[in-house]
C-alpha positions as CSV (number, residue, x, y, z in Angstrom):
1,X,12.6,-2.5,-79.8
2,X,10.3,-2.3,-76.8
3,X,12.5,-5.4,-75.0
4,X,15.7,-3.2,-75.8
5,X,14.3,-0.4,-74.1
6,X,13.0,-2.4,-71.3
7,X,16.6,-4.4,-70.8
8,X,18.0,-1.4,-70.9
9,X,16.9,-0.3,-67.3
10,X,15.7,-3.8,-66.5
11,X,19.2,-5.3,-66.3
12,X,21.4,-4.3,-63.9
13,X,25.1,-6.2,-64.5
14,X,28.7,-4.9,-63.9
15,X,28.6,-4.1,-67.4
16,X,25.2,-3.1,-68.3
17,X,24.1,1.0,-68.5
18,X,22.1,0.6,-65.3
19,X,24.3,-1.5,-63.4
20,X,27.2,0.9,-63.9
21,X,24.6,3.8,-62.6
22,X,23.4,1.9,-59.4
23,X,27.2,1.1,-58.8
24,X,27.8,4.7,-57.7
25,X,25.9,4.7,-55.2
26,X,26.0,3.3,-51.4
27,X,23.7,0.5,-51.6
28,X,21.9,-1.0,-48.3
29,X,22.9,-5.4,-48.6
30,X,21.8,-6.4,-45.3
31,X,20.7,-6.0,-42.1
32,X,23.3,-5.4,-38.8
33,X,20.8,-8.2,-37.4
34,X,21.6,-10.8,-39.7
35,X,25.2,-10.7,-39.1
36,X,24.8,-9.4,-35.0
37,X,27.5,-11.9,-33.4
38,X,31.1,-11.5,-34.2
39,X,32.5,-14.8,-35.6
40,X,28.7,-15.6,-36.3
41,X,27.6,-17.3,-39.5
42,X,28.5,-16.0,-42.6
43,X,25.6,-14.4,-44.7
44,X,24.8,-15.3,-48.8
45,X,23.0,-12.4,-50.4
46,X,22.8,-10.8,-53.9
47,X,23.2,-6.9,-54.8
48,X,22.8,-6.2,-58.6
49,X,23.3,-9.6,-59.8
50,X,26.6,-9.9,-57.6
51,X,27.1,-12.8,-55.0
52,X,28.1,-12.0,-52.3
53,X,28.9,-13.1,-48.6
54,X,28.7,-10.9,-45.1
55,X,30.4,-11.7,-41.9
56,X,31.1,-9.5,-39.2
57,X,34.8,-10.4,-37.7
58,X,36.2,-11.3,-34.0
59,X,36.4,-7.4,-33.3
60,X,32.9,-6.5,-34.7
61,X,33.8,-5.3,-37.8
62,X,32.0,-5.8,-41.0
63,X,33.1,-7.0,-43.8
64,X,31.5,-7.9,-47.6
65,X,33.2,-9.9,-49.6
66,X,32.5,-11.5,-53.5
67,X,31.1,-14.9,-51.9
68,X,33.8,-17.4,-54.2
69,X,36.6,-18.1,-53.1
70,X,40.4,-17.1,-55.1
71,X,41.4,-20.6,-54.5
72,X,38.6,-22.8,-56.3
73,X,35.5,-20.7,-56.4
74,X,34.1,-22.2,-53.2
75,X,31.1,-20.5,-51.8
76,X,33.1,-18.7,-48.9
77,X,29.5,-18.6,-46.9
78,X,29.7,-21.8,-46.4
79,X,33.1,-21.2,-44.8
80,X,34.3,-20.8,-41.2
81,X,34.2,-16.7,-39.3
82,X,37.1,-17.2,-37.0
83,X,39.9,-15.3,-35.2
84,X,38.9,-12.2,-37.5
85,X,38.9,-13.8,-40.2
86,X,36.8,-16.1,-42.6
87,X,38.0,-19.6,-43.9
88,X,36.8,-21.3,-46.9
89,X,36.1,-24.3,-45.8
90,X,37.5,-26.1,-48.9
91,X,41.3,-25.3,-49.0
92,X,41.2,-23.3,-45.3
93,X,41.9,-20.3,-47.3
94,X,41.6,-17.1,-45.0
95,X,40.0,-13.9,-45.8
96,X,40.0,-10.5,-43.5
97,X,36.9,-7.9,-44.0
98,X,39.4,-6.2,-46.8
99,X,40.2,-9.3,-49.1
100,X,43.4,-10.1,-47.5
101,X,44.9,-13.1,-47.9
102,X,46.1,-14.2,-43.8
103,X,46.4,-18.0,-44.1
104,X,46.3,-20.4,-46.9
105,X,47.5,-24.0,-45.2
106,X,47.7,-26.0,-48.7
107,X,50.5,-23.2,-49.7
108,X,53.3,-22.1,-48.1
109,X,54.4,-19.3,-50.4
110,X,54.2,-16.2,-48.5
111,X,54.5,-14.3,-51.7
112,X,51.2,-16.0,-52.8
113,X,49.3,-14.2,-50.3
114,X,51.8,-10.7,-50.9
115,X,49.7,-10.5,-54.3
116,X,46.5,-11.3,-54.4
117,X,43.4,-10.5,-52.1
118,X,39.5,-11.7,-52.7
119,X,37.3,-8.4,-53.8
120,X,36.3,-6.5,-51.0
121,X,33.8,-4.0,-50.7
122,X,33.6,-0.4,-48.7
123,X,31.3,-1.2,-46.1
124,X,29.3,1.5,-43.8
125,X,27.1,0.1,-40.9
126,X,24.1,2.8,-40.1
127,X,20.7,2.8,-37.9
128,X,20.6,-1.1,-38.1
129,X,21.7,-1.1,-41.8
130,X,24.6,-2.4,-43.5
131,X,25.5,-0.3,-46.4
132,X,28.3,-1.4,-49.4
133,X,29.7,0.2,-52.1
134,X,29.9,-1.9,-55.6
135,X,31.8,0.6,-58.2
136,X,34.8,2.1,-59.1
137,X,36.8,3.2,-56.0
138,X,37.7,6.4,-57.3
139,X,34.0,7.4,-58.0
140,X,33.4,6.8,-54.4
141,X,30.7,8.8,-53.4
142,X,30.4,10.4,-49.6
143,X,28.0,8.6,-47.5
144,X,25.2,10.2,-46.5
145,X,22.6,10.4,-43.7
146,X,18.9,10.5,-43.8
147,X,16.2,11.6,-41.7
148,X,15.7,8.4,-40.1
149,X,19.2,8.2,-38.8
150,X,18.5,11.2,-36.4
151,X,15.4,9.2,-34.9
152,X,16.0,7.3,-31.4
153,X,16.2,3.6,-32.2
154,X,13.4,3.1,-30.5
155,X,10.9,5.2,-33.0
156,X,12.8,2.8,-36.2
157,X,11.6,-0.6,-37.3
158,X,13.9,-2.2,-39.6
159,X,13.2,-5.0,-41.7
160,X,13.9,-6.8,-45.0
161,X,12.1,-8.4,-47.5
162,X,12.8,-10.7,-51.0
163,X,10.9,-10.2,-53.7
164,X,11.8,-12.5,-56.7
165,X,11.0,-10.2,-59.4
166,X,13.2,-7.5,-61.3
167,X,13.5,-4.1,-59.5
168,X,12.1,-2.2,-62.1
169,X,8.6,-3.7,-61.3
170,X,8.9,-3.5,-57.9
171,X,10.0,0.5,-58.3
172,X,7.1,0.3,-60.5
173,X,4.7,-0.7,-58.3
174,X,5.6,1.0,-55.5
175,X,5.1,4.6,-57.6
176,X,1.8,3.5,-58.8
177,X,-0.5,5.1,-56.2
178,X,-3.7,3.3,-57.4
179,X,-3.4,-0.1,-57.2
180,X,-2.6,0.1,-52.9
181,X,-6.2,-0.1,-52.0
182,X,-7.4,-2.6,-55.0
183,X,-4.4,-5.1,-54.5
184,X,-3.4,-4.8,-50.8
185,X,-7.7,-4.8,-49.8
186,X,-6.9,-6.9,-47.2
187,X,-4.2,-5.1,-45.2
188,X,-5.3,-1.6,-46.4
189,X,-9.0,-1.5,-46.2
190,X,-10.2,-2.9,-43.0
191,X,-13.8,-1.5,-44.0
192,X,-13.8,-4.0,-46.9
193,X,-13.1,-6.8,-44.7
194,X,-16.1,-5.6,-42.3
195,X,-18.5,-5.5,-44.6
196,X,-17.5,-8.9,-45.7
197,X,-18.5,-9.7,-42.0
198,X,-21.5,-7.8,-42.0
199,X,-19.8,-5.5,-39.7
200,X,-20.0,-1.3,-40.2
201,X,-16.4,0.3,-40.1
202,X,-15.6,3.8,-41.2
203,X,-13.8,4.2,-44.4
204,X,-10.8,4.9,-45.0
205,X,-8.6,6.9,-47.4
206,X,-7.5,4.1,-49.1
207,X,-11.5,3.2,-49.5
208,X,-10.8,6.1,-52.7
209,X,-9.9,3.9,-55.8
210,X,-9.2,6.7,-58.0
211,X,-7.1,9.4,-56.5
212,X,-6.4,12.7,-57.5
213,X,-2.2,13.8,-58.5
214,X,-0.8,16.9,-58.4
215,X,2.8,16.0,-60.6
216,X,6.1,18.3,-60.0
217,X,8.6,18.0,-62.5
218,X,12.8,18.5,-60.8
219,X,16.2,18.2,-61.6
220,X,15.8,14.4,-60.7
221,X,12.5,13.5,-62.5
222,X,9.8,14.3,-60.7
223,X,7.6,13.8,-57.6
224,X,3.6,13.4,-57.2
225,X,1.3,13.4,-54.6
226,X,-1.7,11.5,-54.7
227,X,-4.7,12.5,-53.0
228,X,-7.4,10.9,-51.3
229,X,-10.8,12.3,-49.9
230,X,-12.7,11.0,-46.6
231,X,-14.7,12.9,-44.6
232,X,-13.2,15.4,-42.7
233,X,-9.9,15.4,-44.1
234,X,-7.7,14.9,-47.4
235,X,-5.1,11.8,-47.4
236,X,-1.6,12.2,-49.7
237,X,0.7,9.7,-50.6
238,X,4.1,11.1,-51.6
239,X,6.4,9.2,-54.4
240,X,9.5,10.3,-56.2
C-alpha cells in the first residue's frame, strides 16, 4: 500500500493521475541558450517522461516537437535544422515548429503530407526560458508572468540543472528546511570550513541546525517559514 501511494504522485506518464495534473500546466523544457542560433543544433530533452526535441527555425522561432520521427521513429535530434525546418536525417523527412509535414523526398504523395503532422507542442519563450505546454489543447491554460520577468536582464541569472532522481524527492528536498546547512556544509557554512582551517569566521544563519516554523495552511496546501537566529538578526527561508 505504501508503494501505491508513493507511485501515485511519484509517476508522472501521459496516463498516470499526476502526469495528467502536471500536463495543464505551462512547463519550463529548456533554456533560450541552448537553442540561441537559428538553424542551430537540435536539442534532446525529457519533460514528464516525454522525449522530446527543440530547435529554433531559420526565422527564430521555436519550436518543440515529440523527438521520433512519423516516418520510422528516428530520433529527429539527430536530424538536420534547415531552411525553417527540421530534417530527419533518415528518410529527409521535414518538420516545421507546428508538426507540419513540408518535404518528404522518399514520397511523392502530396496527400501523404495533407494528413499527417509530427506532435507539436505550444511553445512560449520568456526571460531566457523556453516554456511548452504538454496537455489537452482545449484545457490550455493562459500563460502567466512572474516576478522575475519584470527584472532587467541584467539582475536574472538563468541556469539549468539534471538531477537523475524522481521529482518528488527533489520537491522533497527542496521543502525540507533542515537538511540545507547539514548537507550543503560546504557551500552554506563557510564558518564550518574555517574552523576546519583553524581560521575564526562569524556564523551564519545557516550555522542553526534546528530551525524554528511558523506553518500557514491555503487554498493550495500550505506555506512555512523557517526561522533561523544569529546575532543581531533573525533569518527565514520561505517554501510552499
Amino acid at each position: 500500500m505504501r508503494n501505491e501511494r508513493y507511485n501515485l504522485i511519484a509517476q508522472t506518464g501521459r496516463d498516470t493521475p499526476m502526469g495528467k495534473l502536471m500536463r495543464r500546466y505551462w512547463l519550463p523544457v529548456a533554456l533560450s541558450s541552448q537553442v540561441a542560433e537559428p538553424d542551430g543544433k537540435p536539442l534532446l530533452t525529457w519533460l514528464l517522461g516525454e522525449r522530446l526535441v527543440v530547435f529554433r527555425n531559420t526565422e527564430g522561432v521555436v519550436g518543440v516537437l515529440d523527438d521520433h520521427c512519423l516516418h520510422r521513429g528516428v530520433s529527429l535530434s539527430l536530424g538536420r535544422n534547415e531552411d525553417c525546418g527540421l530534417r530527419c536525417l533518415y528518410h529527409g523527412w521535414k518538420f516545421a515548429v507546428d508538426g507540419t509535414i513540408m518535404e518528404t523526398p522518399n514520397d511523392t504523395n502530396p496527400a501523404l503530407r495533407a494528413n499527417r503532422k509530427a506532435r507539436a507542442y505550444p511553445v512560449r519563450e520568456q526571460s531566457g526560458l523556453i516554456w511548452t505546454y504538454l496537455g489537452p489543447a482545449e484545457l490550455e491554460p493562459p500563460f502567466r508572468k512572474f516576478d522575475f520577468d519584470n527584472a532587467p536582464e541584467s539582475q536574472r541569472h538563468v541556469f539549468r540543472a539534471n538531477a537523475k532522481a524522481n521529482y518528488l524527492a527533489l520537491w522533497e528536498g527542496g521543502v525540507d528546511s533542515s537538511h540545507v546547512g547539514m548537507l550543503h556544509t560546504n557551500d552554506v557554512r563557510p564558518s564550518w570550513a574555517a574552523k576546519q582551517r583553524g581560521e575564526d569566521v562569524p556564523a551564519s544563519a545557516w550555522d542553526s541546525l534546528a530551525p524554528t516554523y511558523e506553518v500557514d495552511d491555503t487554498d493550495y496546501g500550505y506555506r512555512y517559514v523557517a526561522f533561523r537566529a544569529i546575532p543581531g538578526r533573525d533569518d527565514a527561508r520561505h517554501a510552499r
